[in-house]
Steps between C-alpha positions, in 0.01 A plus 500: 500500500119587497240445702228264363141605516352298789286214413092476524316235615313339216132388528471164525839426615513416902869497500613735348912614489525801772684772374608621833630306781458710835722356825336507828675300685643584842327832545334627783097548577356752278837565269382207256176636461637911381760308294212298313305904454823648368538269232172426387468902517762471197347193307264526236188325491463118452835440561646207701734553809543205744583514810747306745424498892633334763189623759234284462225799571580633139295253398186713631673810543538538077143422363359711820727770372408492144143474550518833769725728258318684206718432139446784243 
C-alpha cells in the first residue's frame, strides 16, 4: 500500500478534509506542543492536520505556537 500525498487546503473552502489527524489526548504539559513541531516539521505547506485534545489550554497554546515559530 502507498502513501497518499497529503491534502492542501483549498482557497475558499473553510472546511476543508484534513489530511492528517494528530492525537493529543492524555499527554502531559509541554509533550503536546513538541509532538504538534515534529509533525508539522514533516508536512508540506498548506496542508490540513487536525488536532484532538483533551486539555482545554490547547486551545491558546496552538495558534500562540504557530504564530511564535518561523515556517520556511
Amino acid at each position: 500500500m502507498t502513501a497518499s500525498p497529503p491534502r492542501r487546503a483549498q482557497q475558499g473552502n473553510e472546511n476543508p478534509e484534513p489530511a492528517q489527524r494528530l492525537d493529543l489526548r492524555g499527554l502531559g504539559c509541554a509533550e503536546p506542543i513538541v509532538r504538534l513541531a515534529v509533525t508539522l516539521r514533516d508536512l508540506p505547506p498548506g496542508t490540513v492536520l487536525l488536532t484532538e485534545s483533551d486539555r482545554a489550554a490547547m486551545r491558546m497554546d496552538i495558534p500562540a505556537f504557530c504564530v511564535r515559530t518561523p515556517t520556511s
